[in-house]
N, C-alpha and C positions, 0 to 999 in steps of 0.2 A: 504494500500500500504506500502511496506517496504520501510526505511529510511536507512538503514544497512550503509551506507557510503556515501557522496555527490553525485550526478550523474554527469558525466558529457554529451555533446547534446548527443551524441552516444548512450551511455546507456541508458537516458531518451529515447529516439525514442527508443530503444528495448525496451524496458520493453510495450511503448505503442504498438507495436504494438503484442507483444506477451499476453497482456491482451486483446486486437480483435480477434486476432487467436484463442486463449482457447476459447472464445464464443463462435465463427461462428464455427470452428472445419471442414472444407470443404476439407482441405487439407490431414486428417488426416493419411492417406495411402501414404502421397507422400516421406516421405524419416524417417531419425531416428530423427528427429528434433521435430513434433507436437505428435507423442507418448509421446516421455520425458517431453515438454511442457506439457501434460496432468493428470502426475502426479504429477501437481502442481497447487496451487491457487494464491502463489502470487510469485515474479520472484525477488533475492538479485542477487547482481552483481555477486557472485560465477555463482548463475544458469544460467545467462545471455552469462558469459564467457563459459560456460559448453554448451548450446544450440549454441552458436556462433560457437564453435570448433567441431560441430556436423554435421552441416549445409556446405555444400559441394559445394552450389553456381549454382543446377542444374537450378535452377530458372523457375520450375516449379510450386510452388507457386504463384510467382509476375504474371504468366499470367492468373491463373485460376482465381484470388481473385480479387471479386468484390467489393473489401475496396481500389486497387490500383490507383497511381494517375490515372485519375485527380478527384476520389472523394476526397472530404474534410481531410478523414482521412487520404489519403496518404499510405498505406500500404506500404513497399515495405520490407518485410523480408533477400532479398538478400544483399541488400544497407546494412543495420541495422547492418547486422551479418557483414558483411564486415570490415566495421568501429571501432565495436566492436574488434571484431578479432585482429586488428592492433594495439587497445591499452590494449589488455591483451600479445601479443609478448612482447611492450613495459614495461608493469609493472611488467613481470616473466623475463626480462632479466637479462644473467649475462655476466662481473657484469653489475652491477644496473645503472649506468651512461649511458653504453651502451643504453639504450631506447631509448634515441635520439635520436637515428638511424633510426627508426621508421617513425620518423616526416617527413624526406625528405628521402625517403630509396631511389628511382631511382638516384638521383643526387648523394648521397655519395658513391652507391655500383658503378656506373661512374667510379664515382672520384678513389675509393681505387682501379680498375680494371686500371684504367690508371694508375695511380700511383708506383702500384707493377711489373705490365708487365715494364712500362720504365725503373724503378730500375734494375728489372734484368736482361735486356737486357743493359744498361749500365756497370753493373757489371761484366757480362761474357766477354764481349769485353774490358773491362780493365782487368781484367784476362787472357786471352786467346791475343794472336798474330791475324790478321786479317788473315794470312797463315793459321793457327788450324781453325777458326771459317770456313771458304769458304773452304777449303780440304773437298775431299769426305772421310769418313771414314768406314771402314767395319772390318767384321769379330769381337770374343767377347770383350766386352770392348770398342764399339765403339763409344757409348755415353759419357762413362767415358772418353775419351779423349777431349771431348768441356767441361763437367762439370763433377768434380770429383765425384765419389760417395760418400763419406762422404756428400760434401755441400748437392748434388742430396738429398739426406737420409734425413740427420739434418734439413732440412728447408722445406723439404716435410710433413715430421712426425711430427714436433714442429707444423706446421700449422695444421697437421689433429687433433693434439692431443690436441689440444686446442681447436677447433672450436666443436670435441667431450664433451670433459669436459661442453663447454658452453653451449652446445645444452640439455646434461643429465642435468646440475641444471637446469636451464629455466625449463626445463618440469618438473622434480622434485618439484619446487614452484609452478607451476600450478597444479599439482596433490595436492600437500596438502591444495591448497587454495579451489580445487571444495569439498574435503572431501569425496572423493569416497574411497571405500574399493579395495584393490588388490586381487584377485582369478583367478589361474592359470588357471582354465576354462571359467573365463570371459578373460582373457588376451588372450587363445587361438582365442575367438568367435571375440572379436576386431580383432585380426589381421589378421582374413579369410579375414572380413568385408574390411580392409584396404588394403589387397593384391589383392582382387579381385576388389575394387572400390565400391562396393556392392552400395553405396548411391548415384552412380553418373550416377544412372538407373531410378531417377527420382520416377515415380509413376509406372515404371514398362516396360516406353518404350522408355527411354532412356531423357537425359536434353534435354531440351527446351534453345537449346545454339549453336550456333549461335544467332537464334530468336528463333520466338516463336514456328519453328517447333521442332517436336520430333527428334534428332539424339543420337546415341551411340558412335560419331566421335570424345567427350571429352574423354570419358570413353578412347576408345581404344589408344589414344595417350599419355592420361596420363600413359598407359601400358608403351605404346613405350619409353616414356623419365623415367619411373622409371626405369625399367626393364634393359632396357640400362647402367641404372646408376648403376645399381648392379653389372650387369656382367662386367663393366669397372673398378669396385674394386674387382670382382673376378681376374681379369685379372692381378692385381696390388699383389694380397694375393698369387697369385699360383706363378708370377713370383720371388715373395719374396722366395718362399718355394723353386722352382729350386736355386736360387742362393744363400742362407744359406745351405741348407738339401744337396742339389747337385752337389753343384761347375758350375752350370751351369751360364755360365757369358750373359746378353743380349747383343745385342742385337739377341733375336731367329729367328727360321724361320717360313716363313712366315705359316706354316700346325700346328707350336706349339700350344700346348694350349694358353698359355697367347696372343698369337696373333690373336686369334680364336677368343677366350672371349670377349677382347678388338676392334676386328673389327666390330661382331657383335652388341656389346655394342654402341659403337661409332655412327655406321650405324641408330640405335634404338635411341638413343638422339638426334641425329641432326632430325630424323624424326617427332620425337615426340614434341621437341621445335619448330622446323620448324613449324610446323601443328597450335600448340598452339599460336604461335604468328602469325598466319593468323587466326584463329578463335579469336583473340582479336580485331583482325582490323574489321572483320566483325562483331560482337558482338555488338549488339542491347545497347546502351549508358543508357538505361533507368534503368533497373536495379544493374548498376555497381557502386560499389564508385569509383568513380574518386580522391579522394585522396592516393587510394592505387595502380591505375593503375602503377604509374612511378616503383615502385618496383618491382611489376610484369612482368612487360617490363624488366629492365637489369636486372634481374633473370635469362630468358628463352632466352635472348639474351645471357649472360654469359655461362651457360651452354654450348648453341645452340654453340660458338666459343670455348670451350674447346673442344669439342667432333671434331669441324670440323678441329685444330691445331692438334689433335693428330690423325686424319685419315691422312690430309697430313704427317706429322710426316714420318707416316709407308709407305708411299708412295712414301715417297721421301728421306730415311735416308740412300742409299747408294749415294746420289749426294752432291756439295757442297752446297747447299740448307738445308741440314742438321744440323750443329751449329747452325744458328740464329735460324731454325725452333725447335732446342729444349728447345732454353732460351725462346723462345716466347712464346711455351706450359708451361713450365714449370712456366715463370708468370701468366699465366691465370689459369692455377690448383690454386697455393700458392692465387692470389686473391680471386676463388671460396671458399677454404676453408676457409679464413678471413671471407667472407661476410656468409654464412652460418647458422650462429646463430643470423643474423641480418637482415634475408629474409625472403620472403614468406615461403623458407624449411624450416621452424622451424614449421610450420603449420600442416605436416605429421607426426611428434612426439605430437604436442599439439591435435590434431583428434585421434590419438591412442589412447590415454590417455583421451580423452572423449568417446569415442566409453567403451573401458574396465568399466568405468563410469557406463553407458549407459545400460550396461548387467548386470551388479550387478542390477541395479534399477531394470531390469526387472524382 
């Protein structure tokens, strides 16, 4: 057995239970997880963290494996990987102090989501007259009358640009700590794998998630809430390009593209965290770590309330309802980008980057 660095309980349970699984080998068709395990005899924390960020949570294993509680050995590969997962976020964080965050993520990303909405909703309104704030405003430039573009820009971009930088090292130290080599056709093969979900098809006919039956109801919402999430910064990249390239000043209409992008988007997020956060309340307790839940939860909850402030937003920004409704959006974006590199998203950069792994070995 490797000694490579002290364990801690997390990694001891992985390691045991990935030295049962290499035995028994039952599982070996169920996702990109027990292939990789099998090119291996014995498991250092690099591989632990590699197979962790591999491991998609369909939990398809835990129901088939005859090693699960309540025999003695306890198997539970979901749990394991889970656990794990959460202290390799922690030990590739940047910066490095930052891990902490980790330890109580539901409570703190709370805290910082309450924190930065109240600020800037206090802020606007000591800026602005309560006349500006309740005024309906229309026609271009109608946002920029409750908050100027510069602040809008400067404190949009400062947050996205950092929560970017922090996301790129974090994965950056994870790559160099699994030791996997970079090739632009395994980078390609990862990122089908990543865009289609490919591992969250289970053994072929979808997780075993809710329970223990078979659904593809993870898979497709996971669509929903990325996919959304993409074309809600396409929305943000194209309106940038009207209003630099063009002179065209927002607020647009409602047939524009950037309206189009971002409705759809929108519509796609709140579906897909909606969906997700009912398939957690319903999700079988047995296979979960429950020290990760709280994160998970104001994650999909954060999201799920950015997407739903900026539907009403657009639905209500020719009425006086409009001011408050964009300092409120606009704190809840500036929190999502804080917390970012200190959630569970940091998961979908750290699973790339094993997947890419993952096809080299192969």
């Amino acid at each position: 057995m490797l000694t490579d660095t002290p364990l801690s309980e997390a990694m001891a349970d992985a390691r045991h239970n990935m030295e049962i699984c290499n035995a028994c080998r039952y599982c070996e068709g169920f996702c990109a997880v027990f292939p990789a395990m099998q090119r291996r005899r014995e498991f250092s924390t690099a591989d632990l963290d590699h197979l962790a960020s591999l491991c998609h949570g369909c939990q398809g294993c835990f129901y088939a494996c005859q090693y699960a509680p309540p025999h003695p050995w306890g198997i539970n590969v979901p749990q394991a990987f889970a656990e794990v997962r959460a202290e390799s976020y922690a030990a590739h964080a940047w910066p490095q102090p930052m891990g902490v965050v980790f330890a109580r993520n539901g409570t703190l990303v709370s805290l910082l989501t309450a924190g930065i909405v109240t600020l800037v909703l206090i802020l606007a309104g000591a800026m602005q007259s309560s006349d500006v704030m309740l005024a309906p405003h229309s026609g271009p430039g109608a946002f920029f009358a409750v908050i100027s573009y510069n602040v809008m820009v400067f404190t949009a971009s400062a947050a996205f640009l950092y929560a970017l930088l922090a996301m790129v090292l974090s994965t950056a130290s994870f790559w160099r700590a699994s030791g996997g080599r970079f090739r632009p056709i395994h980078f390609a093969r990862a990122l089908h794998d990543a865009m289609t979900l490919k591992n969250l098809g289970g053994g072929g006919d979808g997780c075993n998630y809710p329970g223990e039956g078979f659904s593809f109801s993870r898979r497709w919402l996971h669509h929903a809430m990325a996919y959304g999430f993409l074309l809600c910064f396409a929305a943000t990249a194209v309106a940038t390009i009207f209003h630099h390239g063009f002179g065209w000043i927002a607020p647009y209409a409602p047939l524009s593209l950037p309206v189009i992008l971002g409705t759809v988007g929108g519509v796609l997020m709140l579906i897909g965290t909606s969906g997700l956060l009912w398939l957690k309340i319903l999700a079988d307790p047995a296979p979960a770590a429950r020290a990760v839940l709280g994160g998970e939860y104001a994650l999909l909850i954060l999201l799920a309330t950015v997407a739903k402030t900026g539907l009403l937003l657009l639905v209500l920004r020719g009425t006086g309802a409009m001011g408050w409704l964009l300092a409120l959006h606009l704190g809840f974006v500036l929190a999502l980008f804080l917390a970012l590199p200190y959630s569970k998203f940091i998961h979908g950069l750290f699973r790339t980057a094993a997947l890419v792994r993952d096809h080299g070995e192969r």
